[in-house]
Each structure stands twice: as structure tokens, then as C-alpha cells.
C-alpha positions as CSV (number, residue, x, y, z in Angstrom):
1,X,2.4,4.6,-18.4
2,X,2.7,2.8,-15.1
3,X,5.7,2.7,-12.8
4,X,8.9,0.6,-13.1
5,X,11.1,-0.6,-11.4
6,X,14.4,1.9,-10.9
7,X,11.7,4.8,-11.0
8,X,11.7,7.4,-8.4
9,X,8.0,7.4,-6.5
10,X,6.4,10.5,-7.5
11,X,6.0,13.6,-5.0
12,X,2.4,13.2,-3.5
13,X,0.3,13.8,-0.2
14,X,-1.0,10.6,1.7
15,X,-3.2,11.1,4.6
16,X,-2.4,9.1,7.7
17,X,-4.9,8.4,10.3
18,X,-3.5,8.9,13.7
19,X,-4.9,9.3,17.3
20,X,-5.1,13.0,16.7
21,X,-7.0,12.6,13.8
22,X,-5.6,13.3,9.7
23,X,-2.3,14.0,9.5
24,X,-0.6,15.0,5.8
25,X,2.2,12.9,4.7
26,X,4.7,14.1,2.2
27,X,5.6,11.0,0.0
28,X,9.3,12.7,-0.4
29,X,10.0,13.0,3.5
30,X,8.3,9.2,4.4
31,X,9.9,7.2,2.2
32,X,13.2,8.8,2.1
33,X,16.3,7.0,3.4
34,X,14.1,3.8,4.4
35,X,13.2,0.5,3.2
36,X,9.2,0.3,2.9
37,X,7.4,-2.8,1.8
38,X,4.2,-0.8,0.0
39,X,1.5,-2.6,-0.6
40,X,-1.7,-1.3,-2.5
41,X,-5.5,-2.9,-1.9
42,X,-8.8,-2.2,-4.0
43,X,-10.4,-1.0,-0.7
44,X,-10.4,-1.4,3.2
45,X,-12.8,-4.0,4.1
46,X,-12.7,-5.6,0.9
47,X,-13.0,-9.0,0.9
48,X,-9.8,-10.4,-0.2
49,X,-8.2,-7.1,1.2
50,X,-9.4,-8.3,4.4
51,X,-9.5,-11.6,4.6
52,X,-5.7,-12.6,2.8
53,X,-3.4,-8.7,1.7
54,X,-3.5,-6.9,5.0
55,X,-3.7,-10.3,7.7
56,X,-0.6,-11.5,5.4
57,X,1.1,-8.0,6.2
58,X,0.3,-8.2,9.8
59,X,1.3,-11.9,10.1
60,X,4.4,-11.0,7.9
61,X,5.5,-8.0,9.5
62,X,8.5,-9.9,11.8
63,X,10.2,-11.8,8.8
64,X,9.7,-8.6,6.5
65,X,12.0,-6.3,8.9
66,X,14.4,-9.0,9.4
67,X,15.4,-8.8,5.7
68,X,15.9,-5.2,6.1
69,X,12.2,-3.5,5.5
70,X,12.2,-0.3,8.0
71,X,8.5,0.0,7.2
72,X,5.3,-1.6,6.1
73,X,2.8,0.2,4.7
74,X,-0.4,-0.1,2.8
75,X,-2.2,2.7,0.7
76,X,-5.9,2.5,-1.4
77,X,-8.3,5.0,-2.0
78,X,-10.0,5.6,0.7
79,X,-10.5,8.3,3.3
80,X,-8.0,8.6,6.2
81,X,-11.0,7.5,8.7
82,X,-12.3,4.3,7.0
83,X,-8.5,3.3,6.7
84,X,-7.9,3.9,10.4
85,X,-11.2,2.5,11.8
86,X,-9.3,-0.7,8.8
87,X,-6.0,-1.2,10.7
88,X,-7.7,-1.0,14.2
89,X,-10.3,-3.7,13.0
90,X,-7.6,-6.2,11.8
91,X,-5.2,-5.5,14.7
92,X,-2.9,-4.2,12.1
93,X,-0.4,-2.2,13.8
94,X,2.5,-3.0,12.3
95,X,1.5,-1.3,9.8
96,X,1.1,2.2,8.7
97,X,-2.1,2.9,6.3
98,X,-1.6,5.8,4.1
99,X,-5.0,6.9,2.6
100,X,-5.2,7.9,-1.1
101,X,-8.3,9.6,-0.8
102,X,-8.6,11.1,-4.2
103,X,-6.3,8.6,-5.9
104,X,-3.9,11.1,-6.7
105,X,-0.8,8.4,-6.0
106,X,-2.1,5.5,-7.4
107,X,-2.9,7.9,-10.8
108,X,0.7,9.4,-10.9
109,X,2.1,6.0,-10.6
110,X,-0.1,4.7,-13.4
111,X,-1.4,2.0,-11.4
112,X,-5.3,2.8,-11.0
113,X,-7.9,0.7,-12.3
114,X,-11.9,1.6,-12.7
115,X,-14.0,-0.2,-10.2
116,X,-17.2,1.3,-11.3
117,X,-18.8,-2.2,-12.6
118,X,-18.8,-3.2,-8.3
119,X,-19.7,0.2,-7.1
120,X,-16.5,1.4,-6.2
121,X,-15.3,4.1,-8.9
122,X,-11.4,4.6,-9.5
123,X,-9.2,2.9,-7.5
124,X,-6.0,2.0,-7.1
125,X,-4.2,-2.1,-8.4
126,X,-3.3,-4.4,-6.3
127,X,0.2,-4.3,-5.8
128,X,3.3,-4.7,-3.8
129,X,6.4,-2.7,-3.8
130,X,9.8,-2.2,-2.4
131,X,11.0,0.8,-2.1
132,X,14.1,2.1,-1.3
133,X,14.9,5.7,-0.5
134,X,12.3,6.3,-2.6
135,X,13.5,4.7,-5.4
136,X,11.3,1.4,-6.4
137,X,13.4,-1.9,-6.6
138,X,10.7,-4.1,-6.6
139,X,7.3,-4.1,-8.0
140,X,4.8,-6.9,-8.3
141,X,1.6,-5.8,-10.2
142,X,-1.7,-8.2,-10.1
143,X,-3.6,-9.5,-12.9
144,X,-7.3,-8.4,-12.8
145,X,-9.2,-10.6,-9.9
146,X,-6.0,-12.1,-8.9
147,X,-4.2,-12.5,-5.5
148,X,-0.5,-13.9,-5.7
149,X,2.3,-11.8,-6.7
150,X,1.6,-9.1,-4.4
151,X,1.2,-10.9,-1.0
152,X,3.4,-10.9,2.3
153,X,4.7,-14.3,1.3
154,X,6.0,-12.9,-2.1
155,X,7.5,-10.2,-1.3
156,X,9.4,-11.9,1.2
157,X,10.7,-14.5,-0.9
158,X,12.1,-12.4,-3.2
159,X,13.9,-10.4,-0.7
């Protein structure tokens, strides 16, 4: 059972690439008392990931925190370095990448999906959410192949 919204995000560890290398982020502590536009990609360097969700982000990131978003943050499964070698690639830093290595997040929220017919194994839906103080109050789930509900441009029009 996936997600919904007025559900409580589930305690989990992200990893954050940072200058200093890995760092563990407890899902409690980052999105508590914040606003966080979340938004969840198949895989760094993805073709649509890279080309349309994270540039949209980027792009985005102004008008997002002036209706309120304290944060912007993106999270697939992938390992801490390829999602910080990611953000550096796309000039992205406006937002923070949280790395679901193992897929432990997008599994507890219900939201993975198999990949395994490209090469890619379990992953995690694209998605957007809004979360506040941990609590989701908006969620905006793609179809299979599809790119529209959980862009930059969405999200903000339904702030």
C-alpha cells in the first residue's frame, strides 16, 4: 500500500553527498518542522531525469520558496556518489539529493517500481511531494513512462 496524503513519512536513513563525503540523514530530524518540495526520479542521469525533473527543480527553485517551500529535495536509488557527481553536473544546487541507496524509502512508502526490463532493478516512481513537518499534504504519483504531474511546474501550481 502506497503512501497518502495526511500520512506521516516513515522513519528512514538517506545518505547525502556532501564535500566531506556520505553523510547519514535521519528522515525524522530533516523533514521536521519544514516545508520540503520532494521529488523522486527513476535514476540520476536518466534521460528524462536529466534532461526535464531535476533542470525543472533547479529552474523552479526561486518561485517554489516563495510559496513557502524551506527546502527542495530530490531522492532515487542510487548511491550517495553518483547522486552528488548528479547535482554537481546539472548545477543543481538548490537542491539537496538524498540517496536511497538500497531503496529502503521508496519501499516503505510503497512507491517503488521494478526497472529490471531496462537494466536498472528496483527503483523508486516518479513522484512529487509536499511535505510538511513530516506529514505529506501533497503527493502527485506518475503513470508508467509518464512526465507531468510530478514536475516543478506542477507542484507549484498547486501550491
Amino acid at each position: 500500500m502506497s503512501i497518502k496524503v495526511g500520512d506521516r513519512l516513515p522513519s528512514t536513513t538517506f545518505i547525502k553527498p556532501t564535500d566531506d563525503g556520505p553523510q547519514p540523514v535521519n528522515s525524522d530530524e530533516y523533514f521536521a518542522g519544514r516545508k520540503v518540495a520532494l521529488f523522486s526520479v527513476p535514476g540520476a542521469f536518466t534521460p528524462t531525469c536529466s534532461a526535464k525533473h531535476l533542470p525543472g527543480y533547479v529552474e523552479k527553485a526561486g518561485e517554489l520558496k516563495a510559496k513557502g517551500v524551506d527546502e527542495i529535495a530530490c531522492t532515487a536509488v542510487n548511491d550517495p556518489f553518483v547522486m552528488g557527481a548528479w547535482r554537481k553536473s546539472a548545477d543543481a544546487g538548490d537542491v539537496t539529493m538524498l540517496a536511497d541507496g538500497n531503496g529502503e524509502f521508496a519501499k516503505a512508502i510503497g512507491l517503488e517500481m521494478d526497472g529490471s526490463k531496462f537494466g536498472l532493478g528496483t527503483r523508486g516512481q516518479r513522484f512529487s511531494m509536499l511535505v510538511n513537518d513530516g506529514v505529506v499534504e501533497q503527493l502527485h504519483v506518475e503513470a508508467p513512462g509518464e512526465f507531468k504531474v510530478s514536475s516543478a511546474e506542477h507542484l507549484i501550481a498547486s501550491l
